[in-house]
FIZADO-600822 format. One record per residue: x, y, z of N, C-alpha, C, O in turn. Coordinates in steps of 0.02 Angstrom, whole numbers, plus 32768, in hexadecimal, padded with zeros to 4 digits. Each point is the difference from the previous one (the first is absolute). Layout:
BEGIN
XYZXYZXYZXYZ;...
This chain:
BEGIN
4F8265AF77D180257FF0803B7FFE7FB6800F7FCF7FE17FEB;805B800380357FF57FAF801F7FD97FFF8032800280268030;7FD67FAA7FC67FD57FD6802F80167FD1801680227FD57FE3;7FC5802E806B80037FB2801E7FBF7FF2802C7FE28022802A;80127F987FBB7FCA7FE9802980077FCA7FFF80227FDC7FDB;7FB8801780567FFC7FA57FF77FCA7FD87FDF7FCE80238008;80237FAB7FDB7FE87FE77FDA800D7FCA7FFF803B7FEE8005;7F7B7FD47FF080057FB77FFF803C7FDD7FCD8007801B7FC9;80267FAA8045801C7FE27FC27FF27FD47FF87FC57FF9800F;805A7FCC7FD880077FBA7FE87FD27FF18041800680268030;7FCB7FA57FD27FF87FD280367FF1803A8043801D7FED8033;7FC1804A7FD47FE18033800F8030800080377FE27FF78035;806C80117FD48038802880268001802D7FD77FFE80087FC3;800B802B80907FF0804D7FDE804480107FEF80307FE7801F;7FD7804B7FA68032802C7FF2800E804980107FD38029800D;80607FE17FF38012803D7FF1800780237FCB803C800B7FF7;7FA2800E7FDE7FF8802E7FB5802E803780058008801B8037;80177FFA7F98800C80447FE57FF9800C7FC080137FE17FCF;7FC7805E80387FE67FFC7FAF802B806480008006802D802A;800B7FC97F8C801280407FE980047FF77FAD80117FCE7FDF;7FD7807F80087FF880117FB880357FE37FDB803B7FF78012;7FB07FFE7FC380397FFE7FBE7FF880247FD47FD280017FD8;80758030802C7FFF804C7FC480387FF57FB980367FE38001;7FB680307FDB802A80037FCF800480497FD97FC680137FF3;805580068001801B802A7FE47FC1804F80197FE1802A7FE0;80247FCB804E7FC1802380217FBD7FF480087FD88026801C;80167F877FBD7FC77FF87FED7FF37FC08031802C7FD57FFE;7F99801F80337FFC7FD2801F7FDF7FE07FDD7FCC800F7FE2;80637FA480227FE07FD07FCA7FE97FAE80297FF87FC97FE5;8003804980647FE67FDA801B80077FF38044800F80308024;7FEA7F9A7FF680077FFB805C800D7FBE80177FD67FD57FF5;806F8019803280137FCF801E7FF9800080397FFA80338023;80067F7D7FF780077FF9804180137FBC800E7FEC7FCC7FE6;803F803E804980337FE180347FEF7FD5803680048010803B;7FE87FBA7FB17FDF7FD78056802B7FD580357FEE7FC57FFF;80408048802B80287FD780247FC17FEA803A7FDA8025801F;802D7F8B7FE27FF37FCF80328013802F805E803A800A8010;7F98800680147FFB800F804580257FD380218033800A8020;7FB77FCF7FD880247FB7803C80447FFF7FD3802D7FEA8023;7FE580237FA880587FE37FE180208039801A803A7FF98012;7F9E805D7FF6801F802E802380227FF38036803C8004800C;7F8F7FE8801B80127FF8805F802A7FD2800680287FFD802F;7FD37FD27F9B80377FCD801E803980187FDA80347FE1800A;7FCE803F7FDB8053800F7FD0800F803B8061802C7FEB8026;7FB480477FEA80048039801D7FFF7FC8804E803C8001800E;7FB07FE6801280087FD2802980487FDA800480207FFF8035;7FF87FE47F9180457FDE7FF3802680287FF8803D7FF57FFF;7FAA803E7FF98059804B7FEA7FFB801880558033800E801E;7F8A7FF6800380148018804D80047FCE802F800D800F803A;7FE97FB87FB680327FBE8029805580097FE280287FFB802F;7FEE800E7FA3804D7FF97FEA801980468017803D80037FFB;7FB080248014800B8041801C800C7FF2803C8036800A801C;7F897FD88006800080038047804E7FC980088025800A8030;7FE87FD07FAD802E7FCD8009804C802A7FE680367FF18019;7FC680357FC1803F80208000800D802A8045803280018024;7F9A801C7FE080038023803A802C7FF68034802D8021801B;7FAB7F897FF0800E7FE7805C804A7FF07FD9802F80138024;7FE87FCD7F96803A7FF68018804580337FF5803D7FF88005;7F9D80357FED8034804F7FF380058011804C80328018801A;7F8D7FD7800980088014804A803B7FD18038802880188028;7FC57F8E7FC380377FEC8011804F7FF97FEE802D7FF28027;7FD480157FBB803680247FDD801F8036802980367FFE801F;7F9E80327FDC8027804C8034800C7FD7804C8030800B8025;7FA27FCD7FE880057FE88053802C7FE47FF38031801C8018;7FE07FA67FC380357FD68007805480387FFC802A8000802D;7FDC802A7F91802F80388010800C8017803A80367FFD801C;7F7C80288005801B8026803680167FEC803A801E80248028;7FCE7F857FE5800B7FDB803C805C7FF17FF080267FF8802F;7FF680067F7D803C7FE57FFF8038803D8007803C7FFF8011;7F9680377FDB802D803F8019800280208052801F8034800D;7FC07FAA80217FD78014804E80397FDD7FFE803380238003;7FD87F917FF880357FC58017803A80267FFE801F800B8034;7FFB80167F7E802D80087FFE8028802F801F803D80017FFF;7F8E8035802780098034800E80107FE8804C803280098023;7F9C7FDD7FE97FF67FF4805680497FB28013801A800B8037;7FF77FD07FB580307FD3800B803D80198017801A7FEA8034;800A80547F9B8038802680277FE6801A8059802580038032;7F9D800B7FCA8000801A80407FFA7FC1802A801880028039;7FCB7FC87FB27FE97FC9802D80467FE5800D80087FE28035;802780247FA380507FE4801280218035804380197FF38037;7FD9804F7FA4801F802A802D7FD97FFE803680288005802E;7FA57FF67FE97FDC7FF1804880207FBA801080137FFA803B;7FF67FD97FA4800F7FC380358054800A7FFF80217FD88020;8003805F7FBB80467FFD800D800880218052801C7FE98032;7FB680687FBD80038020804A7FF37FC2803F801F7FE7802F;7FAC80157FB77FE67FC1805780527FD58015801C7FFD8036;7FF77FE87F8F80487FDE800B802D8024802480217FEB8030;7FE280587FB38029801A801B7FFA801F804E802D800D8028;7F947FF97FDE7FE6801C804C80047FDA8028800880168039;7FF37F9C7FBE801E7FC8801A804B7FFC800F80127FD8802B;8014804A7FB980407FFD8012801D7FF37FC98037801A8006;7FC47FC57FB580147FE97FD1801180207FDA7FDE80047FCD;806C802B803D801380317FE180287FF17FBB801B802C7FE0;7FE47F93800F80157FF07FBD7FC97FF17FDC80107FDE7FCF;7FB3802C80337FD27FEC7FCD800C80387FC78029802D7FF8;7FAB7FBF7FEB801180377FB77FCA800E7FE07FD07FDE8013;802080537FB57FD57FFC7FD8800E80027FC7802E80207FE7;7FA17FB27FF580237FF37FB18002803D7FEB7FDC8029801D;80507FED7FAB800A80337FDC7FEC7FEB7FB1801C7FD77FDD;7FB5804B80167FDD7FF87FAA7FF680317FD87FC5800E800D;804C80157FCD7FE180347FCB80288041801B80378003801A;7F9D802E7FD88020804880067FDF8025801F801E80338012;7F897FC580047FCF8016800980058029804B8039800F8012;7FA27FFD80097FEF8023803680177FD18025802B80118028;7FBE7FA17FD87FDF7FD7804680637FDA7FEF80127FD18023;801280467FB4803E7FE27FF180308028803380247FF18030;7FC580577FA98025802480427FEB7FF18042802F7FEF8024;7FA280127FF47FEC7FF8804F80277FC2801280297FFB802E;7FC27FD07FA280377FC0802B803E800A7FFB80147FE38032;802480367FAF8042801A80077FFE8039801F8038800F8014;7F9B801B7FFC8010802080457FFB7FE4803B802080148031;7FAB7FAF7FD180087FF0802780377FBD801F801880008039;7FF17FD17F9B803A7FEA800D804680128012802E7FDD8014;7FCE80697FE080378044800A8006800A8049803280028024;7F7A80077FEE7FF38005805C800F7FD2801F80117FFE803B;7FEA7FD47F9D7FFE7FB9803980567FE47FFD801C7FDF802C;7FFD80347F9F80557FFA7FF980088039804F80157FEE8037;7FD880477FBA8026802A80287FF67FEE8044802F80028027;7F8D7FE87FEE7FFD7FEF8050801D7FC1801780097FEF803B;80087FEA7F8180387FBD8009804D80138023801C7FE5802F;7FF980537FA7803B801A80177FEE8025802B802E7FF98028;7FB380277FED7FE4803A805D80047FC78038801E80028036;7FC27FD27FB5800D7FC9802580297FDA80157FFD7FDE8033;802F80257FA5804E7FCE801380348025800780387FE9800B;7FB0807F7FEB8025802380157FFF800980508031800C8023;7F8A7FEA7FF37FED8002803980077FCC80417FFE800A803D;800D7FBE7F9D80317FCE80238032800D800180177FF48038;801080227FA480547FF77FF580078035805280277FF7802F;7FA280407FC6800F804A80377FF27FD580398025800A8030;7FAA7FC57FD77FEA7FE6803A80567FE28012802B80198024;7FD87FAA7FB380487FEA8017803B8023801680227FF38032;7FE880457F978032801F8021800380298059803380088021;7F83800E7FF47FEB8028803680167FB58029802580018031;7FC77FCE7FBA80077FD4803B80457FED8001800B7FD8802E;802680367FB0803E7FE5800A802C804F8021803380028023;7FA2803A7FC080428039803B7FE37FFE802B801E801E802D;7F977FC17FEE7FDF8001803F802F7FD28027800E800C803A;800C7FBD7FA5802E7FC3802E80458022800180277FE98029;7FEE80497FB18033802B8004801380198040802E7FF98029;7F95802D7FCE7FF28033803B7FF97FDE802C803D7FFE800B;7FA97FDA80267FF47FED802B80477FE3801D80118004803B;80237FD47F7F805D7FF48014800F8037801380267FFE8030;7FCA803B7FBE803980297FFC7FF8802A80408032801C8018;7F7F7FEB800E7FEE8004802380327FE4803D802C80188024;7FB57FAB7FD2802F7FCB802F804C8013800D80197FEC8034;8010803C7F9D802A7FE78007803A8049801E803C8004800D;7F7A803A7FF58015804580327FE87FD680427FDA7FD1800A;8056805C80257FEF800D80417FBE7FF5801C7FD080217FED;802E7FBD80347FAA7FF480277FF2802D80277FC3800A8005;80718026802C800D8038802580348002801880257FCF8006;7FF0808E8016804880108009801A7FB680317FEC7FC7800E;803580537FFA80247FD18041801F804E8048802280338001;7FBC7FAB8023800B8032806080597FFA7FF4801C7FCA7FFA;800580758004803D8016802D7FFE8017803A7FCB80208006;80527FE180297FFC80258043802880427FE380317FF87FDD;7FB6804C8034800E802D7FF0800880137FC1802F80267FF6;7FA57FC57FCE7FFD80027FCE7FAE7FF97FDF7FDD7FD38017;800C80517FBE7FC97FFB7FD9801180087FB7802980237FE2;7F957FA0800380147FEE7FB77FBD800D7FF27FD38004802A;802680037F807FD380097FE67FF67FE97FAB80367FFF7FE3;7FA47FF68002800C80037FB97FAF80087FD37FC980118017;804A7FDC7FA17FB67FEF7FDC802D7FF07FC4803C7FFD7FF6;7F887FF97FE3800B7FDE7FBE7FC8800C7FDF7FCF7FF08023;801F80297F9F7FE280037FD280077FEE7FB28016802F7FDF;7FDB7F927FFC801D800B7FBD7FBB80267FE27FC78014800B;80767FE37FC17FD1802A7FBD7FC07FD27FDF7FC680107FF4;80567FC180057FD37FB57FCE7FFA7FE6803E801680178035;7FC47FAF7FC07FE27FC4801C80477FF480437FF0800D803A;80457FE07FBD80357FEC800E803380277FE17FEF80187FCA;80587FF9804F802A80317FF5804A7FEF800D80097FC88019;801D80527FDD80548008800180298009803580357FE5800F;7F9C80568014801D8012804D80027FCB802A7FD67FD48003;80728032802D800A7FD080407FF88028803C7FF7803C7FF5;800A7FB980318004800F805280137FD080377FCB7FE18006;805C8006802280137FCA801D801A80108045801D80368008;7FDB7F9D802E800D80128045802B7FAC800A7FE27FCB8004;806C803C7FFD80287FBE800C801E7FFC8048803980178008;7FA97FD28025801D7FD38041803F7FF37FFA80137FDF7FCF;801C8038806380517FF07FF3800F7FE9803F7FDD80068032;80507FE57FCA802E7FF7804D8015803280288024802C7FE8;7FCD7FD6804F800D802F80447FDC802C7FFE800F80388013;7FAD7FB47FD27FC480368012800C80457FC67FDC80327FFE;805F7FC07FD77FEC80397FAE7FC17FED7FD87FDA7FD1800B;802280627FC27FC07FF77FE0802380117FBA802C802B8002;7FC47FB47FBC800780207FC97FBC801E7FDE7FC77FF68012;805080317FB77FD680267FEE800480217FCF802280327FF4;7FA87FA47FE180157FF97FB57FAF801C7FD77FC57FF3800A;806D80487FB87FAF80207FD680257FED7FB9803E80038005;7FA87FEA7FB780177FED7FCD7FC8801A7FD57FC47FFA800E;805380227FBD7FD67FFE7FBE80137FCC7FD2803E80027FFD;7FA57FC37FD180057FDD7FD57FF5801F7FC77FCA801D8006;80577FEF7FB17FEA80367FCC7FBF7FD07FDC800D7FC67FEE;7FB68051800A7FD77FBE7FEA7FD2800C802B80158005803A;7F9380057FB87FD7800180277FD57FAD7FDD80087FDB7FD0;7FC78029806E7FC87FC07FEB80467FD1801380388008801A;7F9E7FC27FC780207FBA800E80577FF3801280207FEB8030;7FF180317F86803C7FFD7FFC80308026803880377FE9800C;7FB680478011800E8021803E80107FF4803480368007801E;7F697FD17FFB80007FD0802D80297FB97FFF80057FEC803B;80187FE87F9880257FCD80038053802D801D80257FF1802F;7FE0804B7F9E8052800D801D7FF68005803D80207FD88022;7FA78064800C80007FFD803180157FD08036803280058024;7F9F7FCC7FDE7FF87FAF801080447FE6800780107FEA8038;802780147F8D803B7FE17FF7802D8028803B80217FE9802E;7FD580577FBF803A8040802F800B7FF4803E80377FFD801C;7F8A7FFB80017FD8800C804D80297FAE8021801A80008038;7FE67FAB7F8C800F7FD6801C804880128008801D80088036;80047FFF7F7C80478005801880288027802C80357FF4801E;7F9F80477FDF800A8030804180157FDA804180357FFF801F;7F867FDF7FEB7FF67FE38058804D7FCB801080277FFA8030;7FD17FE07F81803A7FC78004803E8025802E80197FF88037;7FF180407F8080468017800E80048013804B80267FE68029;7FAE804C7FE480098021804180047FE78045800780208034;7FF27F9D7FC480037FB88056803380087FFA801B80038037;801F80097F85804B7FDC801B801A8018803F7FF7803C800D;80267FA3801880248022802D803880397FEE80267FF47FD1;7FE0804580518038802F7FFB800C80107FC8803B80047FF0;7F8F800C7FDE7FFC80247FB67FF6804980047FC9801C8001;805D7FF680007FF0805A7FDC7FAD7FFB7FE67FDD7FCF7FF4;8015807680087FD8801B7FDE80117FFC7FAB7FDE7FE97FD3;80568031802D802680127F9F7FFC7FA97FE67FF37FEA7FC8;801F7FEF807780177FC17FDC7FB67FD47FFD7FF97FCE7FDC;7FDA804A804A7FCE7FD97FE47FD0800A7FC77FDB7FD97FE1;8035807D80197FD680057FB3803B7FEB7FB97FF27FFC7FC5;80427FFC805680367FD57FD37FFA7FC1800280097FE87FC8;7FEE7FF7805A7FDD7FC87FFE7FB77FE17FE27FF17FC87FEA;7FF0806B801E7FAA7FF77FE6800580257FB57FC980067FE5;8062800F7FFC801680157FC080147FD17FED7FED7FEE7FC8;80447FE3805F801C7FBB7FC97FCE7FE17FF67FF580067FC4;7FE37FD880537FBE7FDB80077FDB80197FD47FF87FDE7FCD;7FEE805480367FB780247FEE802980157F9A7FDC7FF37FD0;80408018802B802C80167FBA800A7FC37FC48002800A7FC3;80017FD3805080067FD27FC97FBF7FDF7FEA80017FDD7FCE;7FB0803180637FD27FEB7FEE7FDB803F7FF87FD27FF77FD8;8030802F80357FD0803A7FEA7FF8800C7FBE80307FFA7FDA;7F92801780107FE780027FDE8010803B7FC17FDF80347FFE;80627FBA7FC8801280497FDF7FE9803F7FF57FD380117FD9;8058801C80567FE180397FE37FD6800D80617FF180388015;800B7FAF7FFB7FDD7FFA804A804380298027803280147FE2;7FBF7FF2806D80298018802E7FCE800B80307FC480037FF6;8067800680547FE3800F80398032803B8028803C7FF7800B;7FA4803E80058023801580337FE7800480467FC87FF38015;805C801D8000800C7FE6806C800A801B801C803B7FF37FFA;7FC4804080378018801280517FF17FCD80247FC87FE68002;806F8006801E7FF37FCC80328039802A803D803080267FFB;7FAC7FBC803A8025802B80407FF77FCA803D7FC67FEA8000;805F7FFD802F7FF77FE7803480108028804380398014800E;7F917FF580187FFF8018804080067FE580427FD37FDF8018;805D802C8004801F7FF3803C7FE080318046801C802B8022;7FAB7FBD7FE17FD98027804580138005804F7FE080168030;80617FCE7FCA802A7FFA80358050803D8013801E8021802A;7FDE7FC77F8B8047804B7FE87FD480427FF8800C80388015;7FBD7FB17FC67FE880407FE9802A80157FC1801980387FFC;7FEF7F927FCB802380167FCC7FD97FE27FD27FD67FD88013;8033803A7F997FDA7FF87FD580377FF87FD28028802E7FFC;7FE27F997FDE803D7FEA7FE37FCB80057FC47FC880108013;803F7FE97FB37FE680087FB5802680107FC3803480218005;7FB67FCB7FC0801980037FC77FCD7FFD7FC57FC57FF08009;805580207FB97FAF801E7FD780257FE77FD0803D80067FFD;7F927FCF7FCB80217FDF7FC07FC780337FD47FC57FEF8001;804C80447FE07FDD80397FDC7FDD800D800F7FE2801A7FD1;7FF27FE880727FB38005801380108044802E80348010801B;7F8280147FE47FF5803D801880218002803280087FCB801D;801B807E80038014802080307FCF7FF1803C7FC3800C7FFD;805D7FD980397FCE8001803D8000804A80278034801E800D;7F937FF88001800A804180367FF37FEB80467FDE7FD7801D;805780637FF6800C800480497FF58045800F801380327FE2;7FBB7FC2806A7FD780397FF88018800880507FEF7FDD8030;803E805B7FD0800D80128044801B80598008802880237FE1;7FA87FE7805C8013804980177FD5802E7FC3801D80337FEC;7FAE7FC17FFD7FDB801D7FD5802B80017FAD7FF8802C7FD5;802B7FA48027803080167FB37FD57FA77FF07FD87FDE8020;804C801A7F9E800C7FCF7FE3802B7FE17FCC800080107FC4;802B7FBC805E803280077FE580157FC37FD97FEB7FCE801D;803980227FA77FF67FC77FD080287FB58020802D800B8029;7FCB7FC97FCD80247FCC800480017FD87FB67FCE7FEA7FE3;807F801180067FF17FEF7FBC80547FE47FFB8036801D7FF4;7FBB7FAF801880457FD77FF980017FE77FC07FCA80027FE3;80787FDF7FF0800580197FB67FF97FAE7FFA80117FD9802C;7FD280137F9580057FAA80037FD880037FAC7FF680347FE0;7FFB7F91800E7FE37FF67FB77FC17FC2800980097FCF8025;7FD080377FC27FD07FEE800A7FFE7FAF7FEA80257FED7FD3;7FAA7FDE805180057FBC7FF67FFE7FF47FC27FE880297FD9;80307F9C80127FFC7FDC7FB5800F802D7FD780027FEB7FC6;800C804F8042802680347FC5803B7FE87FFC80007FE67FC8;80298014804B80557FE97FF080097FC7800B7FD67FE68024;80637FEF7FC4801A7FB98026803080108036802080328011;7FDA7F8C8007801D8000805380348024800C800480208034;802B7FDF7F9B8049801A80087FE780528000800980248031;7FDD7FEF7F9C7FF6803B80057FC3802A80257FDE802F7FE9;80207FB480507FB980188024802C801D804F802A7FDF801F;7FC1805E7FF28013802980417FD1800180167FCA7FFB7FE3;8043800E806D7FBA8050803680387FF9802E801E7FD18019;7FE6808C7FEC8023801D802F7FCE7FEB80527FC37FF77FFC;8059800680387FEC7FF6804F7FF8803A8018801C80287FDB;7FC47FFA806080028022801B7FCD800180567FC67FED8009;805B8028801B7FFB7FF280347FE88054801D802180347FF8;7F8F7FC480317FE3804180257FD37FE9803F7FCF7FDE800E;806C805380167FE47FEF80447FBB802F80187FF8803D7FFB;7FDD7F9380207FBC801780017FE38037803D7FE07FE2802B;8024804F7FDD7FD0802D80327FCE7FFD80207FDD7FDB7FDE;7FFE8037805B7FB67FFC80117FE280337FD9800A803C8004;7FD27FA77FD77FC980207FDF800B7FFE7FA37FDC801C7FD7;80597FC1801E80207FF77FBF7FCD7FEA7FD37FEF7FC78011;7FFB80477FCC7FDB7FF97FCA80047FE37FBC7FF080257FD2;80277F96802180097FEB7FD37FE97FE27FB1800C7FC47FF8;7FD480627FCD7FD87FF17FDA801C7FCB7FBC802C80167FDB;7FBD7FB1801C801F7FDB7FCA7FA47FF77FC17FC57FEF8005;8070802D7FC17FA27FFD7FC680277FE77FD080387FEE7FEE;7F79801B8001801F7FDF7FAB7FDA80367FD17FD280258010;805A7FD57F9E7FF1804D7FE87FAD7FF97FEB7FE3801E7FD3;80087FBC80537F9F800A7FE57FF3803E801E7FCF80207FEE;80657FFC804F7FD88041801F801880327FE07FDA801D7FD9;80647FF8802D801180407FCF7FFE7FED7FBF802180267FDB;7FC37FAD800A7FEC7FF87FAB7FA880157FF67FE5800F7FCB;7FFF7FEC80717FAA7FF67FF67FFB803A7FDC80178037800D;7FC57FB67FBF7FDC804F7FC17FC5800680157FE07FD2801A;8006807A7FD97FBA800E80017FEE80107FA380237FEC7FD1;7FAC8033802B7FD27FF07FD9802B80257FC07FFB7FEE7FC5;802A803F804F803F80307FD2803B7FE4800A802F80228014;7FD77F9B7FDE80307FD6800F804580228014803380017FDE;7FC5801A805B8021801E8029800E7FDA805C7FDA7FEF802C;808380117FCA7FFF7FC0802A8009802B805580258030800E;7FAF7FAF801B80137FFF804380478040801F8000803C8011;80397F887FE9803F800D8001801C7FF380347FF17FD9802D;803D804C7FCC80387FF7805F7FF68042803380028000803E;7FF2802F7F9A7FEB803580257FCF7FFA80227FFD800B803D;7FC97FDE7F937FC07FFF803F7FEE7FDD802F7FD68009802C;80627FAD7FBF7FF97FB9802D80188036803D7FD98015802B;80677FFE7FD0801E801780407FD78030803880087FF5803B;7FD680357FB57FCD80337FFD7FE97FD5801A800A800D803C;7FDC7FC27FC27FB07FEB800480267FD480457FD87FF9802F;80707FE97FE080127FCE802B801A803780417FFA7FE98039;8021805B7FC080108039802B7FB4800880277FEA7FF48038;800080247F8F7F9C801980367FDB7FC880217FD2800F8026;803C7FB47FD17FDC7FCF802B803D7FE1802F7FEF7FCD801E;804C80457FEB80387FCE80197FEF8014804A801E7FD58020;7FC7804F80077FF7801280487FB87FC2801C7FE47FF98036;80127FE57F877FAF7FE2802080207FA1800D803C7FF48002;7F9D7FE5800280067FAD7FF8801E80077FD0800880337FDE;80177F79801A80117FF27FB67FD77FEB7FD7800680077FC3;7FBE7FD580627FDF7FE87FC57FD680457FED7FE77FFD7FC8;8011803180527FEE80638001802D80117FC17FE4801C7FD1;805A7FD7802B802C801D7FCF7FF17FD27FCB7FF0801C7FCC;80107F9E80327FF37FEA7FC47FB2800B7FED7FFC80087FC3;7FD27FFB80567FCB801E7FE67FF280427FDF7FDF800B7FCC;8049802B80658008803A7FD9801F80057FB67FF580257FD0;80387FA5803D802080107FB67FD87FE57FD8800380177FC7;7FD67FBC80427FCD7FE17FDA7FEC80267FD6800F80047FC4;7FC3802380677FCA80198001802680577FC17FEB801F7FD0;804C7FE38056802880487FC97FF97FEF7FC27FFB802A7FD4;80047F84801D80227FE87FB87FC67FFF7FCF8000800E7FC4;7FB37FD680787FD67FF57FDC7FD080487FEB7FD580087FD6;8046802080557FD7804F7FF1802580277FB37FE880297FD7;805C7FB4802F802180197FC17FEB7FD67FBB8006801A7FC9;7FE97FB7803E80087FCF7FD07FC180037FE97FF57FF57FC5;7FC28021807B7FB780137FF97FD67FCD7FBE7FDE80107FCF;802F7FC780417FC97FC77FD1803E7FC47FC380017FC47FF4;8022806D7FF880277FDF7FC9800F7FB880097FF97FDF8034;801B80117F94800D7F998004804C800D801D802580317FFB;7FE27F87802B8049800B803080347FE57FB57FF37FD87FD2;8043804D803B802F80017FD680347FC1801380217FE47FD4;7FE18009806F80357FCF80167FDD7FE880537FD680188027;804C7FB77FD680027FDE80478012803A80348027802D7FEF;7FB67FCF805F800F8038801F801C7FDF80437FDE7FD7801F;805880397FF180247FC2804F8013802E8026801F80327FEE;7FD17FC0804E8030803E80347FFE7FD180347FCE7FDD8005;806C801B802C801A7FDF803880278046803A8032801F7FEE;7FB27FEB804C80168036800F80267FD280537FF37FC98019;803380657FF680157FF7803B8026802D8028802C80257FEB;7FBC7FD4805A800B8037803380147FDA80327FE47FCB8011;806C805F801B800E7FF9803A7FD1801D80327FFB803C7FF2;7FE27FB7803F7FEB800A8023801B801F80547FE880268029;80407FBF7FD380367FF2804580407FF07FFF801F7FF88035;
């Protein structure tokens, strides 16, 4: 077997021996041995675990230096996308984030530049809504201006009305015109056109109306023939207005009127109700030459009941878009006609809104009522 021991050498540094047989052909024919230097050991075994230890540290820096360049690489998309958000939470809705590769942190920044596109446009959608609210708000407030501030006192006479549009601002007119010798005109119009465009025809009708109607010793027929020449060549294609207009003479006790296609006025006397519907064509629909309204002349009763609307009431739908009508307006103006007027125009209100029970309003709603009293 091999031996090892140690044993003196050269210059009495000890060795390391190995001694083992020497066989030949089964026959041991003698014995060697092997002496390596102790101290040339340790230092060969010393210098192989210093170059170890030195591969080591730099296999180790190595992985650190990697893992710090892969941390960077990893962590920088986010350090962009954190200082993009802060930008953007600041208000800085055009900042951006770079877009690089295909990776996870690639998608997140094109989703998120996606978010920050989209609250760019929410935002300047949200102005545009601001602007527009503030311009039918200045609408509204003209158009406001430019109904009745309140009836006007007849002696032996009571007036009444309302107005409701549909939008912000609306189409429907209603008008109370001061005449000579103590008459009154009295004017309801639909403009075809809700919102803005509505409100400007309105606006236009109501002036040329007032114009026409000062002239001295004008018919009724001849002033909506007149406010047709005017109003027709600027209206807006495809536009129209229709009119009952009526002037009242609280002295005769007569009610002169004429209707350019606009609803039948009711007259509500002796428990009936009965139509007023003089034949005519509606504003800015035809040219001058070809524009009519028949006149008609009704002398007024105590207790005469006179209703002028516009079709927002017998048009109002409920939820089965099912309209109001003429039947039930009438109904609804018979069962309250024994109370006030402003009693009758509330009742009917109140009929339209029990029918209609929540639904979005379909049209502008106008009623102008008037009663002989005496």
């Amino acid at each position: 077997g091999v031996e090892l021991r140690q044993a003196p050498g050269p210059g009495g540094a000890p060795l390391l021996a190995f001694g083992f047989p020497v066989v030949k052909a089964g026959v041991r024919v003698g014995h060697a041995y092997i002496g390596l230097s102790e101290a040339k050991m340790r230092a060969v075994l010393e210098a192989t675990t210093f170059k170890a230890l030195l591969l080591a540290a730099a296999l180790a820096l190595a992985a650190l230096g990697a893992a710090l360049a892969l941390a960077d690489r990893m962590v920088s998309p986010v350090r962009r996308l954190t200082r993009v958000a802060l930008a953007v939470g600041g208000g800085d809705l055009d900042a951006r984030v770079e877009e690089r590769g295909s990776d996870e942190l690639a998608v997140l920044a094109r989703t998120f530049n996606a978010m920050t596109g989209g609250l760019k446009k929410a935002q300047a959608d949200l102005l545009e809504r601001q602007l527009l609210q503030q311009e039918l708000d200045i609408a509204q407030e003209i158009q406001r201006g430019l109904l009745p501030k309140k009836v006007p006192a007849l002696p032996g006479y009571e007036l009444a009305a309302f107005y409701q549009p549909a939008k912000e601002v609306g189409g429907d007119l209603y008008d109370f015109i001061p005449m000579q010798g103590a008459r009154l005109g009295l004017a309801i119009a639909d403009v075809s056109g809700k919102s803005v465009p509505g409100s400007l025809g309105m606006a236009m009708t109501r002036s040329v109306l007032r114009a026409q109607a000062a002239a001295r010793d004008v018919g009724v027929a001849e002033t909506l023939r007149r406010t047709n020449a005017v109003i027709q060549p600027d209206i807006r294609r495809g536009m129209f207005v229709t009119l009952f207009y009526a002037v009242l003479d609280p002295v005769a006790h007569t009610l002169t009127c004429a209707n350019a296609g606009h609803n039948p006025a009711y007259l509500l006397r002796g428990g009936r109700v009965a139509e007023l519907a003089p034949e005519g064509v509606a504003l800015g629909l035809v040219e001058p030459a070809s524009f009519f309204a028949e006149e008609g002349v009704l002398d007024l009763r105590p207790g005469d009941l006179l209703v002028l609307y516009t079709d927002g009431v017998t048009e109002a739908m409920n939820r089965a878009r099912e309209e109001f009508g003429e039947e039930r307006f009438k109904r609804a103006l018979l069962a309250a006609a024994g109370g006030s007027l402003e009693g009758v125009r509330d009742s009917v209100l109140r009929a339209v809104g029990a029918f209609v029970d929540g639904a979005p309003p379909h049209d502008d709603i106008t009623l102008v009522l008037l009663r002989r009293s005496a």
